[in-house]
Each structure stands twice: as C-alpha cells, then as structure tokens.
C-alpha positions as CSV (number, residue, x, y, z in Angstrom):
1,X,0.0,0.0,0.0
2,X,1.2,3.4,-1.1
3,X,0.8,6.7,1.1
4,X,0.3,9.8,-0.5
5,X,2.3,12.0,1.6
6,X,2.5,15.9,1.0
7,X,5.5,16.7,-0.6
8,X,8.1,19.4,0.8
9,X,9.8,21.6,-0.9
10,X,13.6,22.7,-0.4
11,X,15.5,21.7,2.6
12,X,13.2,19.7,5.9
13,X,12.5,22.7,7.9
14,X,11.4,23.0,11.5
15,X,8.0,23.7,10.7
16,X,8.4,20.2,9.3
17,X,9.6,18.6,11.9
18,X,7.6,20.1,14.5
19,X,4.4,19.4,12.6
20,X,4.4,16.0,10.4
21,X,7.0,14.6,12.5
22,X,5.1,14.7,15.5
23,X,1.3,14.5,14.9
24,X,1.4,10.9,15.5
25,X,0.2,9.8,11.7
26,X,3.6,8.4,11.0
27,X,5.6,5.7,12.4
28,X,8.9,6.3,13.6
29,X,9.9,4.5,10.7
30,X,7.9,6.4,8.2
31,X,9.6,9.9,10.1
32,X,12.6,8.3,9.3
33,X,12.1,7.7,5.6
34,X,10.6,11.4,5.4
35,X,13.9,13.0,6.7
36,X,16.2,10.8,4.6
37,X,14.3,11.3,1.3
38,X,14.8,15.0,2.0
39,X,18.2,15.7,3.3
40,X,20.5,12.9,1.7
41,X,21.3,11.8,-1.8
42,X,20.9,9.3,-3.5
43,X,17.8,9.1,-2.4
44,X,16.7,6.6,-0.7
45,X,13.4,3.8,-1.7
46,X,10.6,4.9,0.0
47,X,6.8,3.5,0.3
48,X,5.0,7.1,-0.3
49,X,4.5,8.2,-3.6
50,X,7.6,11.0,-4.5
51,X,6.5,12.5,-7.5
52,X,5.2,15.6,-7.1
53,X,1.8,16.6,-7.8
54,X,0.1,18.1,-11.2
55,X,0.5,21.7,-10.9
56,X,-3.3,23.2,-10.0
57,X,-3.6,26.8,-12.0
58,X,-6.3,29.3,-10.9
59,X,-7.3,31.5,-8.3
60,X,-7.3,30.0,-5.0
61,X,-10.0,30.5,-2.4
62,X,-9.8,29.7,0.8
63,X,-13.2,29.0,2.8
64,X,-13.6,29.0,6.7
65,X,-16.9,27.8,8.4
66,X,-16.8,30.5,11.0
67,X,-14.7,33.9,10.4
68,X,-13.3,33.4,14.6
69,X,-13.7,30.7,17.0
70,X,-14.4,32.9,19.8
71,X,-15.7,30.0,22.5
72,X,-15.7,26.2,22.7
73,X,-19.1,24.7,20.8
74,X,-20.5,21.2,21.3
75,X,-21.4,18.2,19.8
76,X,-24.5,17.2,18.9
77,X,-24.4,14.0,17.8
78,X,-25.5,15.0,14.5
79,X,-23.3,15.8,10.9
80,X,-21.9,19.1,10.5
81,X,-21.9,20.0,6.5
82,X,-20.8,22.9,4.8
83,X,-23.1,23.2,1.5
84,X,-22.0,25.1,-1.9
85,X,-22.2,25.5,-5.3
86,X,-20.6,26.6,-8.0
87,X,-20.6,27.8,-11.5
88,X,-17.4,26.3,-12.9
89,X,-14.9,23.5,-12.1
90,X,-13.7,23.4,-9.3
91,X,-10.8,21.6,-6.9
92,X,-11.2,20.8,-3.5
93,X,-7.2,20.7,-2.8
94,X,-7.8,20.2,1.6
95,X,-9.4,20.6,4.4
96,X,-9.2,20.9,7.5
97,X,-10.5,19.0,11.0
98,X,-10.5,20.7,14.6
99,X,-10.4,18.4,17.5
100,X,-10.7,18.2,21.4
101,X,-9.0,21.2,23.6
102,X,-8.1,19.3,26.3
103,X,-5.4,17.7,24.6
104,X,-5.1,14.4,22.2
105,X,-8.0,12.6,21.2
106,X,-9.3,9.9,18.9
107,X,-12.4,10.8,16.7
108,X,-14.2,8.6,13.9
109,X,-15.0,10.6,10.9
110,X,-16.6,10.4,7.8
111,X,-15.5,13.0,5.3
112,X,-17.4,13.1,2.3
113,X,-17.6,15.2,-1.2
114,X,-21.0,14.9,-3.0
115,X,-21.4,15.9,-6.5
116,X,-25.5,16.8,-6.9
C-alpha cells in the first residue's frame, strides 16, 4: 500500500519537523524515511508516492466555516456540513479537522464530497 504523503519543498524545515514529525500519523519508521528522502542523496526507496503533484492553476480561495472561534461549541451528535455551489470547475485541494482542547484525542470521521 502506497501513502500519498505531501510533498516538501527545499530543505526539511522545523515547521516540518515540528508538525508531520510529531502529529502521531507516521511511524517512527515512516519519520525516518521522510527525513532521509529530503536531506541525503541518493535518495533513498521509499513507500510514499515522490512525485510531485500536477500543478493546479487558478485562483485560490480559501473558505472558513466560522470567520473566529471565539468559544468552545458542542457536539450534537449529529453531521456538520458545509453546503456550496458553484458555476465552474472546481478543486477541492484540503481541508481541514479541529479536535478536542483538552489535549489528544481519537475521533471517527466520515469525510465526504457529493457531487449533486
């Protein structure tokens, strides 16, 4: 099984580090293969896909759910959706998940995209 990792350009930076290397998606062994693949040459075999990705040309938009998170909200139980349309093609290119404040916790999602 291939992972599609998101590639990084230039040199491994602390952002890097501090962010993929420590959110707890990757093994120790995958953060190892990450580092490598991006600081020595030759380059070593890795499992995630290392091509880079087909250039996307356009305007860019970025959309939030709420302009500011001023307070914590609950959970109902129930789906949160954001709804849209649009009038030409577009590309959903990421998004993005907020989670518990007090601290590290597991959530079951389902993320879905529904063309109507």
């Amino acid at each position: 099984v291939q992972r599609r990792c998101p590639l990084v350009r230039g040199r491994v930076s602390a952002a890097a580090a501090a962010g993929p290397a420590q959110s707890g998606i990757l093994v120790d062994r995958e953060v190892v293969s990450l580092f490598l693949h991006f600081t020595v040459n030759p380059k070593p075999r890795v499992e995630f896909i290392d091509r880079p990705r087909c250039c996307l040309r356009g305007k860019e938009c970025s959309i939030n759910r709420f302009q500011q998170v001023e307070s914590r909200w609950g959970y109902s139980g129930t789906s949160d959706r954001i709804r849209f349309s649009v009038n030409k093609r577009i590309f959903v290119v990421g998004f993005g998940l907020y989670g518990s404040i007090h601290g590290p916790t597991d959530y079951q999602v389902n993320i879905q995209i529904i063309h109507t």
